[in-house]
DOZAZA-456100 format. One line per field, with one value per residue (C-alpha): residue in one letter; x, z, y. Coordinates in Angstrom, 2 decimals. Each point is the difference from the previous one (the first is absolute). Layout:
N
residu <- c(A | ...)
X <- c(X | ...)
Z <- c(Z | ...)
Y <- c(Y | ...)
This chain:
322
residu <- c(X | X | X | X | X | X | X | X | X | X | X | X | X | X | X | X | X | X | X | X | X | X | X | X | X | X | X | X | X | X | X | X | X | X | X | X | X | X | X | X | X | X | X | X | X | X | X | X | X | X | X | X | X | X | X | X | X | X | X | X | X | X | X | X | X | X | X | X | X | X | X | X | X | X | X | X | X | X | X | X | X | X | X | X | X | X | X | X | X | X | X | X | X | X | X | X | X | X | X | X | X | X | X | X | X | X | X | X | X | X | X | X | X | X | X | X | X | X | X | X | X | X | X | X | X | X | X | X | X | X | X | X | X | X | X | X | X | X | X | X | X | X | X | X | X | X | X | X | X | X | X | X | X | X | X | X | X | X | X | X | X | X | X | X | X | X | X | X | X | X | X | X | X | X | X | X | X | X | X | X | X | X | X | X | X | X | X | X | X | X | X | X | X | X | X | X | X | X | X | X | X | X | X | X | X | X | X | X | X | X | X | X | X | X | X | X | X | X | X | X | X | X | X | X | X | X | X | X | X | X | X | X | X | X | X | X | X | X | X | X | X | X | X | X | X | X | X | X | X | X | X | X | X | X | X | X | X | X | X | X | X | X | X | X | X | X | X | X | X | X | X | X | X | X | X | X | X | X | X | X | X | X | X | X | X | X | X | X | X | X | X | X | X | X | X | X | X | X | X | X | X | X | X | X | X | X | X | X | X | X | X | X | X | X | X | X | X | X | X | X | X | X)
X <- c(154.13 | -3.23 | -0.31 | 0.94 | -2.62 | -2.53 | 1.07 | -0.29 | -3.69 | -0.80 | 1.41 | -1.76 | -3.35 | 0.31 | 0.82 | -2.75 | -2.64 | 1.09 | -0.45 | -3.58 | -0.38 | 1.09 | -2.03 | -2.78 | 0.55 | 0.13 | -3.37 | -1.29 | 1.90 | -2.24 | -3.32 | 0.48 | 1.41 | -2.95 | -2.98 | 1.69 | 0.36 | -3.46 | -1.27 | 2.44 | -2.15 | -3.54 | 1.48 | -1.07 | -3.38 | -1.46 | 1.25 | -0.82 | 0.26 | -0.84 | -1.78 | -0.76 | -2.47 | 2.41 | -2.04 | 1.25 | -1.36 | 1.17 | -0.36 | 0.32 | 0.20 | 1.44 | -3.11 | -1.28 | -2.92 | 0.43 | -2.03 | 1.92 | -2.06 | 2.31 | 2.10 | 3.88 | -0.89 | -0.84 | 2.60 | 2.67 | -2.09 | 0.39 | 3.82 | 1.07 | -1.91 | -2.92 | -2.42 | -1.65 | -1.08 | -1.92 | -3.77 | -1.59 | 1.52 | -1.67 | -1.73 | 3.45 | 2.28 | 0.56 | 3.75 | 0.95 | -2.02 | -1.28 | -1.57 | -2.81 | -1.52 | 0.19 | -3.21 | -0.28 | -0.84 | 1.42 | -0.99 | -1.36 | -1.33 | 0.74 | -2.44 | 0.74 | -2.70 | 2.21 | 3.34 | -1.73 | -1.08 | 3.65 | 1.09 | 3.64 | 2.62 | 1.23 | -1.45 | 2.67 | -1.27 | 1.63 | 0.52 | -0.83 | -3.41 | -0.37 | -2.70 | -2.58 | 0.07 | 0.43 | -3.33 | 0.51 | 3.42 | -1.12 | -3.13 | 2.49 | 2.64 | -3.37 | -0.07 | 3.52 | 1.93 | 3.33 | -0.51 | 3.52 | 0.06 | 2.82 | 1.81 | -0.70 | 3.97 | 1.12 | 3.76 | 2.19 | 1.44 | -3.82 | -1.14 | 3.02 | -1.85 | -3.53 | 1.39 | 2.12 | -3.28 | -2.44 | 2.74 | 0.18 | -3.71 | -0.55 | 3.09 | 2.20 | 2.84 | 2.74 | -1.98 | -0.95 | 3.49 | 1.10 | -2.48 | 0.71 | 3.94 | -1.08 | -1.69 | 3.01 | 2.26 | -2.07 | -0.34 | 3.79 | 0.26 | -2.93 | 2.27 | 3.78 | -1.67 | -1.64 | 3.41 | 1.70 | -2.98 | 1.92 | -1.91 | -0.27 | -1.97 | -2.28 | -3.94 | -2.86 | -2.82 | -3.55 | -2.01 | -3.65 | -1.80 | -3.76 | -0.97 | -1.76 | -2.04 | 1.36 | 3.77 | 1.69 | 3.71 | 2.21 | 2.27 | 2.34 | 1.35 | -2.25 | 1.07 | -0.41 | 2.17 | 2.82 | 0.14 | -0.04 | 3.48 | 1.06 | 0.18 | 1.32 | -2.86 | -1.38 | -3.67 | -1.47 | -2.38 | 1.18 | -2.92 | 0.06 | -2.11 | -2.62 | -1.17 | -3.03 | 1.73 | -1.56 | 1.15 | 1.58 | 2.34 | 1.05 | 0.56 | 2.23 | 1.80 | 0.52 | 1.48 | 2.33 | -1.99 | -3.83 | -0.87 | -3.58 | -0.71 | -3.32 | -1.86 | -3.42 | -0.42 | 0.07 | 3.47 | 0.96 | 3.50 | -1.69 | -2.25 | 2.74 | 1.51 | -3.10 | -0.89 | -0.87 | 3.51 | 2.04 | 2.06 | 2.85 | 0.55 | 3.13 | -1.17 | -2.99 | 1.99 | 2.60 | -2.51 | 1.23 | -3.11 | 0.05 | -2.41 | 2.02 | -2.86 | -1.42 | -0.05 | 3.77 | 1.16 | -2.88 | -0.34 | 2.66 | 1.00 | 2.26 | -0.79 | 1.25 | 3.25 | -1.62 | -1.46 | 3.27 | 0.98 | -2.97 | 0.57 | 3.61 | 0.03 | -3.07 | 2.64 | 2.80 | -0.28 | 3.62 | 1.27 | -2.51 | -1.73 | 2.81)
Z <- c(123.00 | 0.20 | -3.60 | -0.18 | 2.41 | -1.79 | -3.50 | 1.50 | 1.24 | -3.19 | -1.96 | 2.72 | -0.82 | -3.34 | 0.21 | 2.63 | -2.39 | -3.11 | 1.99 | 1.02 | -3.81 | -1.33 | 2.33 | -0.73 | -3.80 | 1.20 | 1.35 | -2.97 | -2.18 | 2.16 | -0.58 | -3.27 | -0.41 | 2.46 | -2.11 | -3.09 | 1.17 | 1.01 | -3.32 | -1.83 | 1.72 | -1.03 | -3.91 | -0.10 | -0.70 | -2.34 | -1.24 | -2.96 | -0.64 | -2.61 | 1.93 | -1.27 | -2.53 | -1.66 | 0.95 | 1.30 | 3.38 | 1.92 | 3.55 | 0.44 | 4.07 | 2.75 | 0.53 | 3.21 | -0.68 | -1.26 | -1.78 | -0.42 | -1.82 | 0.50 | 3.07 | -2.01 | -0.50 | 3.40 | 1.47 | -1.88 | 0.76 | 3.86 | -0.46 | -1.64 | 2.94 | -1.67 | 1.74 | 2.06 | -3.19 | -0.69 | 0.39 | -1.86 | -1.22 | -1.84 | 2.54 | -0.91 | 2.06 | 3.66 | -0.21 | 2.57 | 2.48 | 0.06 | -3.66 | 1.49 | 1.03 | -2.97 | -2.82 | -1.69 | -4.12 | -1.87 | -0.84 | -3.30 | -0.03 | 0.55 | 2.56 | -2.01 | 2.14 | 2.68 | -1.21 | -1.28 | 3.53 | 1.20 | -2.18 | -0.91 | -1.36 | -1.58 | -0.56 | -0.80 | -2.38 | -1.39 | -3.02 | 1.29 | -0.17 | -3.87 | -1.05 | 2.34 | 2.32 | -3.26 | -0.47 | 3.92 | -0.09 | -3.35 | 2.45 | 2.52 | -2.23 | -1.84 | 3.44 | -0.19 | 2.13 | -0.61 | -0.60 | -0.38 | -1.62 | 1.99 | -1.84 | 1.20 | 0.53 | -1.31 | 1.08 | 2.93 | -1.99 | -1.00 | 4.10 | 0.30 | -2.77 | 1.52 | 3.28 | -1.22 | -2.65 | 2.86 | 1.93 | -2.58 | -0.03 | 3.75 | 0.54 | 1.60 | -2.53 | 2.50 | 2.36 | -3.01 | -0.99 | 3.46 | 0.17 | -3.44 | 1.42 | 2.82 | -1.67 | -2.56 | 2.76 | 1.89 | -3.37 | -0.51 | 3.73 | -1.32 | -3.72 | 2.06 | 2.12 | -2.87 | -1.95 | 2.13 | -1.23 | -2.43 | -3.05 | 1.33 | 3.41 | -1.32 | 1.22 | -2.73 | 1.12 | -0.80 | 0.80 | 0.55 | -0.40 | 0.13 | 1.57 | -0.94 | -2.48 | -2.35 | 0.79 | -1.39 | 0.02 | -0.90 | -2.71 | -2.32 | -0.23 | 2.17 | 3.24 | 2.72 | -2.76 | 0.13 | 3.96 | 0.33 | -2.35 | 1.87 | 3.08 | -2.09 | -0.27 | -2.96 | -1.41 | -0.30 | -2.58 | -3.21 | -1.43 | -0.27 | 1.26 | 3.07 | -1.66 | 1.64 | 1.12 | 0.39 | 2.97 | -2.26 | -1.34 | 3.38 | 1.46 | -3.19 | 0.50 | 3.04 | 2.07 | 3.08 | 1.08 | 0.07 | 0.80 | 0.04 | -0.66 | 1.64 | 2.87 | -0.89 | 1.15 | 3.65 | 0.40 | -3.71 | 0.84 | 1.78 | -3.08 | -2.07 | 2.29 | 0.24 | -3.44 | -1.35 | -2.42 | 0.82 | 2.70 | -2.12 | -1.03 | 1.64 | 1.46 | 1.45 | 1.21 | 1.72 | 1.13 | -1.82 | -0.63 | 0.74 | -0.06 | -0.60 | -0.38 | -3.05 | 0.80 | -0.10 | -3.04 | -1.88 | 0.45 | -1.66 | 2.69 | 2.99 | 1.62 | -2.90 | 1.15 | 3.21 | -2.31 | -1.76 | 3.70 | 0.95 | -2.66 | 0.25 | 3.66 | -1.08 | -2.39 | 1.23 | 3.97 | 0.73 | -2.01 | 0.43 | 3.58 | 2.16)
Y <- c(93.74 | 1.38 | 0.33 | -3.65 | -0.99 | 2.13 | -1.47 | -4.03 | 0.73 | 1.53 | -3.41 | -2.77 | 2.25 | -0.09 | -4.05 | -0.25 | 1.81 | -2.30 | -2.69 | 0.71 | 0.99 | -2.89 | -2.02 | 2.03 | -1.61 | -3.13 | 0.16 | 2.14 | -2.62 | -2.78 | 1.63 | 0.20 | -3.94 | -1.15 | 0.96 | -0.69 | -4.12 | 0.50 | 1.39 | -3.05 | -2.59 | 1.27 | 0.88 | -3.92 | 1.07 | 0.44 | -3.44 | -1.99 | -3.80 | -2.58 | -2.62 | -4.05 | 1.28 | 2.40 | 2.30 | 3.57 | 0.82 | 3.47 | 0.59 | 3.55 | 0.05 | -2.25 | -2.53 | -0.13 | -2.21 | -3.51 | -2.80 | -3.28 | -2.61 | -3.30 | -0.91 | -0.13 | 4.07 | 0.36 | -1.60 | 2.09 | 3.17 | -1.08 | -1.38 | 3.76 | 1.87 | 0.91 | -1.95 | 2.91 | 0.95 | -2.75 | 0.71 | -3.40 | -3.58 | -3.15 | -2.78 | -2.18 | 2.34 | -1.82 | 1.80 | 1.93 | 0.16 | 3.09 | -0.16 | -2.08 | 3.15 | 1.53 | 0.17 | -2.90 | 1.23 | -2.91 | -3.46 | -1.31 | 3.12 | 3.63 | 2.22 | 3.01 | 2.01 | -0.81 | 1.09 | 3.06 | 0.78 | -0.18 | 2.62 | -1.93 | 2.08 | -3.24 | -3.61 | -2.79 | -3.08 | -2.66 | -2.07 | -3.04 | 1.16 | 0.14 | 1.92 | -0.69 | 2.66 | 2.20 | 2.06 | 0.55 | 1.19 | 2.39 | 1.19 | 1.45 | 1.31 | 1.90 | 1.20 | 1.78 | -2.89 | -1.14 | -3.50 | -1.57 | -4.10 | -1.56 | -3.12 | -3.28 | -0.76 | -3.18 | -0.06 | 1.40 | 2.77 | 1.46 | -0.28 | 2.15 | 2.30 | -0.16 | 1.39 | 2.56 | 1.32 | -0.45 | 2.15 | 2.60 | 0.03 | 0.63 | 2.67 | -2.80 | -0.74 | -0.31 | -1.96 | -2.47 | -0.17 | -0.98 | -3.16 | -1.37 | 0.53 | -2.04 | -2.75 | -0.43 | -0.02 | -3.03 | -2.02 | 0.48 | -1.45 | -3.19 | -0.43 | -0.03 | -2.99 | -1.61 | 0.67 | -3.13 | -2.73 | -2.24 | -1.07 | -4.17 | 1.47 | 2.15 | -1.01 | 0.19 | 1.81 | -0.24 | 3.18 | -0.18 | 2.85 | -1.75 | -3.12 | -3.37 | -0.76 | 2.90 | -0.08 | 3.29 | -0.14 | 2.91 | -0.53 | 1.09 | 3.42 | 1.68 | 2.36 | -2.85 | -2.08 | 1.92 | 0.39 | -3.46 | 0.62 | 2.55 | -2.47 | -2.64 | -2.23 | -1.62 | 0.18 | -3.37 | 1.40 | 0.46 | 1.55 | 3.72 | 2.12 | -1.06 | -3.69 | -2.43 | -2.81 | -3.50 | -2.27 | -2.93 | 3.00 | 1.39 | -3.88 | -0.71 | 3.31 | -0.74 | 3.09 | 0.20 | 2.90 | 1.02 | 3.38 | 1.14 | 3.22 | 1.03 | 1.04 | -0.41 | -3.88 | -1.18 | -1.99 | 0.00 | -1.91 | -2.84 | -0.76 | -0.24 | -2.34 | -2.24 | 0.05 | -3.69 | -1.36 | 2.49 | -1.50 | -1.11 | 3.63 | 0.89 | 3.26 | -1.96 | -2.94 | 2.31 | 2.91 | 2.14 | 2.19 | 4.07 | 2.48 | 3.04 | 3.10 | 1.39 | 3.38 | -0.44 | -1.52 | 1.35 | 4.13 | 1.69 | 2.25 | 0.67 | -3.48 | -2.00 | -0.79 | -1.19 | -2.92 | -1.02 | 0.04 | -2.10 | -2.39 | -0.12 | -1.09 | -2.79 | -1.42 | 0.31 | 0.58 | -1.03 | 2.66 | 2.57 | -0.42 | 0.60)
């Protein structure tokens, strides 16, 4: 019996010290998976990209410092969590908040002292600027900067692409791919309301994107065309493009809908209402005049879908202001 007793302690110590050994791999097993996740996420650097200019830019580390030179960059930089990096933006940005106490470097012109003085580990452009911030841009590159050309998005599909790139860019590719998720989920929400508009009820629009006496309109396949299709709205302009309209045109057009487009004028709906001959346009006659906000409908970046939203519920407000 004692040799029986003797034998079972032996067996319960030898189970007890496997035990502790195998736990003692679980943990070895853990230090070894910890650093390795670790090490995954910072393999993103050194990264490459091909930016707008088809140019190839590499950012060897993380940035930490950030120049944005137009607001739609910004915005994404903020919108993907990167916006504590931002040290400077252009005298555009109002969006978020916080950017208005950041250095303003951008306007017509570049302050490349300035940015130089910041020390960025990456400056974002755009190519909405054409060439004329080029000789600045090749000043700080000279200068050993990553200077990454961001595409001036012309569809949903390429904001998607902007965010995602600008992700890559700045070390947050899953947090990029989680906002463009989010915005295609909302405009799937906007296009499933839209979807019930029959073709006899649907409003046409006439955006205004400057005021009296030079009357811009936007037109024909252009990005604020096709979310007025995406709502299920039809462009009273059939000119592509952004055309000058005169008044005579707009009257015999006639719209069910006016929406102006700017900010810049003091009550910009109410001078459309009271301008001379147009009360027998419909949208006059019926108020139906909006100001739905540029910054919105124009910057090709996280708030876009905010602006087919905006524009949907001008249209449409039974269906889409509930």
């Amino acid at each position: 019996m004692k040799k029986f007793y003797s034998l079972l302690a032996v067996l319960l110590l030898a189970g007890w010290l496997a035990a502790c050994g195998n736990q003692e791999g679980a943990n070895e097993e853990q230090k070894t998976v910890d650093p390795k996740t670790e090490q995954t996420a910072d393999s993103r650097f050194p990264v490459t990209l091909t930016d707008a200019a088809n140019q190839e830019v590499t950012i060897e580390e993380k940035p930490e410092k950030i120049v944005s030179l137009i607001p739609s960059n910004t915005e994404i930089l903020y919108a993907v969590g990167a916006g504590d990096e931002v040290v400077a933006v252009s005298e555009h940005d109002q969006y978020p908040e916080e950017v208005k106490d950041k250095e303003q470097v951008a306007g017509l012109e570049l302050n490349i002292e300035k940015i130089l003085s910041l020390e960025p580990d990456l400056v974002l452009s755009h190519a909405s600027a054409g060439d004329r911030w080029d000789s600045g841009l090749q000043q700080l590159k000279d200068s050993g900067i990553p200077v990454l050309i961001v595409k001036d998005a012309q569809n949903f599909d390429e904001v998607y692409e902007t965010i995602e790139f600008i992700g890559k860019a700045t070390g947050r590719t899953e947090d990029a791919a989680t906002v463009a998720e989010d915005m295609r989920s909302k405009l799937d929400d906007i296009k499933e309301k839209a979807a019930g508009i029959k073709e006899e009820d649907k409003k046409s629009v006439f955006l205004e994107i400057s005021p009296a006496p030079e009357i811009y309109a936007v037109g024909q396949n252009t990005f604020m065309d096709q979310m007025l299709e995406t709502i299920h709205a039809n462009n009273a302009v059939e000119e592509e493009g952004w055309p000058m309209m005169n008044e005579e045109a707009i009257m015999e057009i006639n719209p069910d809908v006016i929406i102006v487009n700017y900010t810049y004028v003091e009550n910009p709906v109410q001078q459309v209402l009271d301008r001379k001959g147009w009360q027998d346009i419909t949208a006059v006659k019926e108020e139906q005049v909006f100001m739905v906000d540029e910054a919105l409908t124009s910057r090709p970046g996280p708030r876009i879908v905010e602006g087919v939203e905006a524009l949907a519920k001008s249209v449409y407000p039974e269906i889409f202001d509930k």
